[in-house]
C-alpha positions as CSV (number, residue, x, y, z in Angstrom):
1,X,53.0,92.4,110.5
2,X,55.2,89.7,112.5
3,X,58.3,91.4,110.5
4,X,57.9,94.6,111.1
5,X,57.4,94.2,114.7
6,X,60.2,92.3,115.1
7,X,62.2,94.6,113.0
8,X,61.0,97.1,115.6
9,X,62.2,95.2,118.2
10,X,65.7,94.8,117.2
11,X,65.6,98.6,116.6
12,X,64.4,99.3,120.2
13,X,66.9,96.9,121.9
14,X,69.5,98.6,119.8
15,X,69.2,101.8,121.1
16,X,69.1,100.5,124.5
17,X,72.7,98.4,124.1
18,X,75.7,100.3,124.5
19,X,77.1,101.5,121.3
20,X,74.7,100.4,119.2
21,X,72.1,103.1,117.4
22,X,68.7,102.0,116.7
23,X,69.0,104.3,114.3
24,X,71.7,102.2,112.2
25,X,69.2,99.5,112.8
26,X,66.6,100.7,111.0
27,X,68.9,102.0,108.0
28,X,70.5,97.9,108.2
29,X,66.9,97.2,107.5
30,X,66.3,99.9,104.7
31,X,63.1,101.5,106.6
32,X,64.8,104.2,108.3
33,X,63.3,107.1,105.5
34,X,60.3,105.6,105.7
35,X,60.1,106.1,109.9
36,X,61.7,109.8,109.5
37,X,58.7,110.6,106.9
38,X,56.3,109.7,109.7
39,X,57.8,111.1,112.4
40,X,57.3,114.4,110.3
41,X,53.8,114.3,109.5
42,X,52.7,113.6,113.4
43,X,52.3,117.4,114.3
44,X,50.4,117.7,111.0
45,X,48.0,113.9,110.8
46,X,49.5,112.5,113.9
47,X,46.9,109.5,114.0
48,X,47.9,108.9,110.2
49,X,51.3,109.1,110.6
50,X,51.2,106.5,113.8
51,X,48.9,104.0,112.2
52,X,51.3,104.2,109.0
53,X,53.8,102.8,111.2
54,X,52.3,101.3,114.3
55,X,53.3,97.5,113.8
56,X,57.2,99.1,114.1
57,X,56.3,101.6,117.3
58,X,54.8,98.6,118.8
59,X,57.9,96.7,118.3
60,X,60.4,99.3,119.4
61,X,58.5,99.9,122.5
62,X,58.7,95.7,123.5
63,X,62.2,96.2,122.2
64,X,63.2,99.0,124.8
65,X,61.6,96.7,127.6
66,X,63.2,93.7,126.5
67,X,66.4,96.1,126.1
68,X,66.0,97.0,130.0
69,X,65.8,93.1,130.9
70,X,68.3,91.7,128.9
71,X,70.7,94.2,129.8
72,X,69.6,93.9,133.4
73,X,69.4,90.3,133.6
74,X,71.2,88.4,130.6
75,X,73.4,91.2,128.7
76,X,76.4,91.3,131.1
77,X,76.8,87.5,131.4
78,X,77.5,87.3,127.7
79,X,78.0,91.1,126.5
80,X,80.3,89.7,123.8
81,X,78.3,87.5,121.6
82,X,75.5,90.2,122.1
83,X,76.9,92.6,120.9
84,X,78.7,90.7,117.9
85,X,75.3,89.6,116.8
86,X,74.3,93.3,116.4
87,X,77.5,93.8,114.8
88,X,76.5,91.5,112.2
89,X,72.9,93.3,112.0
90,X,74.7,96.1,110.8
91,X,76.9,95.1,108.7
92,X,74.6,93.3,106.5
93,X,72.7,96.6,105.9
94,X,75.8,97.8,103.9
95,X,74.8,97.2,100.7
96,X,71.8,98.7,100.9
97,X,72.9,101.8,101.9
98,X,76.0,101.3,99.3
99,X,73.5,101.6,97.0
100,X,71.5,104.9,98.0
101,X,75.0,106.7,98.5
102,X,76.4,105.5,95.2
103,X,77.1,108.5,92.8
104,X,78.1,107.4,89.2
105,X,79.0,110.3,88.1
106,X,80.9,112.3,91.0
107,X,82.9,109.5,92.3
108,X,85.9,112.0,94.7
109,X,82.4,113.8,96.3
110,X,81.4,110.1,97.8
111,X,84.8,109.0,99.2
112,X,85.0,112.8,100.9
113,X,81.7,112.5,102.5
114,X,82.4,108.5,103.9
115,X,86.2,109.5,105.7
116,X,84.4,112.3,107.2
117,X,82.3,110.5,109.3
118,X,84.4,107.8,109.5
119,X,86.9,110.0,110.8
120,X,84.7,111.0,112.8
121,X,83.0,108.0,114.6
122,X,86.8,106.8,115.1
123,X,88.0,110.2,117.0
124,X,84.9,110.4,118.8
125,X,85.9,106.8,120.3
126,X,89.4,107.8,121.1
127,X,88.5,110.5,123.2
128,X,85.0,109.8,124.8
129,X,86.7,107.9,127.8
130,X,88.3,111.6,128.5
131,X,85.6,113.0,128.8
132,X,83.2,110.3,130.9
133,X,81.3,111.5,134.0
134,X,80.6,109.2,137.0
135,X,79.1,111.4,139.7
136,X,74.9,111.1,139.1
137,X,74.2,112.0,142.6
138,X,72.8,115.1,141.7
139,X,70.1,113.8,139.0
140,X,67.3,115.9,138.5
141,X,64.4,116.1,136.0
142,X,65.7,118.0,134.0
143,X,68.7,115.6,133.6
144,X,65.9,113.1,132.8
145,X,64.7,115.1,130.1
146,X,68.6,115.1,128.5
147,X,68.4,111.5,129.2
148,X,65.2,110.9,127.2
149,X,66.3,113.3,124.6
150,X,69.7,111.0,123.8
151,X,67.3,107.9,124.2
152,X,65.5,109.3,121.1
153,X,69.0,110.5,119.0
154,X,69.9,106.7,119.3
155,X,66.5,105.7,117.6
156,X,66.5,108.8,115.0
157,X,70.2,109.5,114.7
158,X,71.7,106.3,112.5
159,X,75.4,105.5,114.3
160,X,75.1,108.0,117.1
161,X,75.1,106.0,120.3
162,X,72.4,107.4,123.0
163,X,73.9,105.0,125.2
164,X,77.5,105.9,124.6
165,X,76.7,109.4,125.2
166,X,74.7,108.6,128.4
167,X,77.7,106.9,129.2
168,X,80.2,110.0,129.2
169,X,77.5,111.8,131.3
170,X,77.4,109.0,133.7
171,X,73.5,108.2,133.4
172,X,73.3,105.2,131.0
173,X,73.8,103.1,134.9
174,X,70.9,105.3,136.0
175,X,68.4,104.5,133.1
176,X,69.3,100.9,133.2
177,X,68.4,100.9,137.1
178,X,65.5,103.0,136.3
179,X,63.7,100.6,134.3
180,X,64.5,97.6,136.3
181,X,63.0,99.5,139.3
182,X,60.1,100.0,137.2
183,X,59.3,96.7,136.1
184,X,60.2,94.9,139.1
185,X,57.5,97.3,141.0
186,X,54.7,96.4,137.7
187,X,55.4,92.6,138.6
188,X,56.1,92.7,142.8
189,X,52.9,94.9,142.6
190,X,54.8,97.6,144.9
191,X,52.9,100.7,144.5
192,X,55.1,102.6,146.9
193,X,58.1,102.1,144.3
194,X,56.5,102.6,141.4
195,X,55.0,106.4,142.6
196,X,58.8,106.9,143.7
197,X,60.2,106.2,140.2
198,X,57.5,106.8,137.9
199,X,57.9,110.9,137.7
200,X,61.6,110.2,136.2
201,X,60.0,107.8,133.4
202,X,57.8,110.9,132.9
203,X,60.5,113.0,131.9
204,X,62.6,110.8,130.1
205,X,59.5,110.2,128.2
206,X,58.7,114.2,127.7
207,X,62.5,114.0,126.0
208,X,62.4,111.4,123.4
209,X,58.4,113.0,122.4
210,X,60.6,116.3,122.0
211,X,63.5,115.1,120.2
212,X,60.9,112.8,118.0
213,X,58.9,115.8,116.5
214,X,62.2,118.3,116.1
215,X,64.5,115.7,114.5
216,X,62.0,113.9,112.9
217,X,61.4,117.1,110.8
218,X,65.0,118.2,110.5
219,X,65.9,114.4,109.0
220,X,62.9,114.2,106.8
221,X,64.1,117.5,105.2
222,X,67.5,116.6,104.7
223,X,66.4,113.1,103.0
224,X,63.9,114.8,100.5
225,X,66.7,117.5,99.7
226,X,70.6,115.7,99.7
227,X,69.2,111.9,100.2
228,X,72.8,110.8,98.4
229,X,74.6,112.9,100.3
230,X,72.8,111.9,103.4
231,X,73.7,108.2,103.0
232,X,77.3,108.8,102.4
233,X,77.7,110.1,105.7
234,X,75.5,107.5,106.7
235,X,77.8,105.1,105.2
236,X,80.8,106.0,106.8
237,X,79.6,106.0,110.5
238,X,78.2,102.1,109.6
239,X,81.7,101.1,108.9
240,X,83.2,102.8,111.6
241,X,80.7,101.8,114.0
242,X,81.8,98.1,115.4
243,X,85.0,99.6,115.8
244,X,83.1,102.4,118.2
245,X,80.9,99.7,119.7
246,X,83.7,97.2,120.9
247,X,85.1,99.8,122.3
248,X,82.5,101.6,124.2
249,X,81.5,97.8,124.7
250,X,85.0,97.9,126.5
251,X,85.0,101.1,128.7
252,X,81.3,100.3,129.7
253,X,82.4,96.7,131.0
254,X,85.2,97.8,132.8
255,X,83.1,100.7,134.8
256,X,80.5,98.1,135.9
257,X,80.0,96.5,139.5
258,X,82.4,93.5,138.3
259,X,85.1,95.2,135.8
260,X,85.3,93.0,132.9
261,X,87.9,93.5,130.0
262,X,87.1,92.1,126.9
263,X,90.1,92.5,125.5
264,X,91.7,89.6,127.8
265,X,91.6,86.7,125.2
266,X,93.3,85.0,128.0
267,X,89.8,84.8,129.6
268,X,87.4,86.0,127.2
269,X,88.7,83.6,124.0
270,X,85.5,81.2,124.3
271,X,83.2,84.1,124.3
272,X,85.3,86.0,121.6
273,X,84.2,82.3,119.6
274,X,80.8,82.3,120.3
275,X,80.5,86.5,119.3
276,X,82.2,85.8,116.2
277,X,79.7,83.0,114.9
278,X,76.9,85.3,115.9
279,X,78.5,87.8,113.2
280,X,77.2,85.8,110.5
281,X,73.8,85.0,112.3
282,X,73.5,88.9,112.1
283,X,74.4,89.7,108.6
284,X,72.1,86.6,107.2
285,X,68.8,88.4,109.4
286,X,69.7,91.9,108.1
287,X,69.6,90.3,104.6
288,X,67.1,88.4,104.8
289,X,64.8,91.9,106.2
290,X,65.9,94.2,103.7
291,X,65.1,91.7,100.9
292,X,61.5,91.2,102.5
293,X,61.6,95.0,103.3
294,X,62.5,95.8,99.1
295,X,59.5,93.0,97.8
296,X,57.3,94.6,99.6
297,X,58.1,97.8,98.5
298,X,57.7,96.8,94.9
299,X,54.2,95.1,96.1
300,X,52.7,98.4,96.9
């Protein structure tokens, strides 16, 4: 039980760093099918479907509010080595999903399928600063519901960045303000600013339950009928993605309050250390889940 909330954890902190997909988590972790397949049955046994996986729920939900205090509080004093360690989360999922895109006897169909989305994940980094948006002045509930919706794509959509989305849009700032406000008013005890915020968490909350049931269903499909061809995209956005994550690490950093480039190894060497010996930290836990995840697999 212990694992698998922690597990959930990590997922739910991941899709509130920026960059990083929750998603990608969970597929590091080799659970990620098992989540979709659940995700699809709530409209039809919803209380069976959420006890099958409530010790990971319970976990991605202390994950998301850890997520909103460590990036509040501890995340931009040492972004680097954070985000390295999830680096390393993800990269030790790679064989793993090596494995479920493997094709022994079509070997081109494979390599096609892993440069697409490579390609993909790479471009998609190259131009996303173009196409940032920094005026949020005119946020509405509607907008929250977008917000909620992208929130949910990084926990169901393995390499696809809610956060780097909400950060082209101008609203990842927003979210991260949002639930500070929110617990800050839960531990002050300041009913006035929790009525003020709480309709927004209302409707960012509407768009994850939304984007849950439809692409819950759509993934579930897609795994039951191409699962190989499935991971080989899969695979290619996991090796692309600390390239898109140092960057959008980057372009996030230097939009903040107190611009920071992380590229400046004039001034940023020492943390560029620390991040790199968390690399290793990350692959050793991702390992050391999926094998726990694979024996107890074989247990049931």
């Amino acid at each position: 039980m212990i694992k698998k909330v922690l597990q959930g954890m990590l997922i739910g902190v991941g899709a509130i760093l920026p960059g990083v997909s929750g998603g990608m988590i969970a597929a590091a972790f080799n659970i990620y099918s098992k989540l979709i397949e659940a995700l699809d049955k709530v409209t039809k046994t919803p209380i069976k479907a959420v006890l099958s996986i409530w010790e990971y729920i319970l976990g991605i939900l202390l994950g998301v509010l850890v997520g909103f205090l460590v990036i509040a509080y501890v995340f931009y004093l040492i972004p680097i080595p954070s985000t390295l360690l999830f680096i390393g989360l993800i990269l030790g999922g790679i064989p793993e999903i090596y494995k479920l895109a493997e094709e022994k006897t079509r070997k081109f169909k494979p390599i096609i399928m892993f440069s697409l989305t490579f390609i993909l994940m790479i471009s998609f980094t190259i131009f996303a600063p173009y196409l940032a948006q920094t005026d949020t002045s005119n946020t509405n509930f509607v907008l929250w519901i977008v917000v909620g919706v992208l929130l949910a794509v990084s926990l169901i959509v393995p390499g696809l960045s809610g956060t780097m989305l909400m950060l082209i849009i101008g609203y990842y700032g927003p979210l991260i303000l949002l639930g500070k406000t929110l617990i800050e008013a839960v531990f002050t005890i300041n009913v006035e600013l929790f009525m003020n915020n709480i309709f927004s968490l209302v409707f960012v909350v509407i768009g994850i339950v939304l984007a849950f049931i439809l692409l819950g269903k759509v993934f579930n499909y897609v795994l039951k009928k191409a699962p190989k061809l499935f991971y080989q995209l899969i695979l290619g956005i996991i090796v692309a993605s600390p390239i898109n994550i140092i960057f959008s690490l980057n372009d996030d950093l230097r939009q903040s309050e107190t611009p920071v480039h992380i590229f400046d190894f004039s001034n940023q060497w020492y943390m560029w250390l620390i991040g790199l010996l968390c690399i290793p930290i990350g692959i050793y836990l991702a390992r050391l889940f999926s094998k726990e995840e694979k024996y107890e697999t074989k247990e049931n």
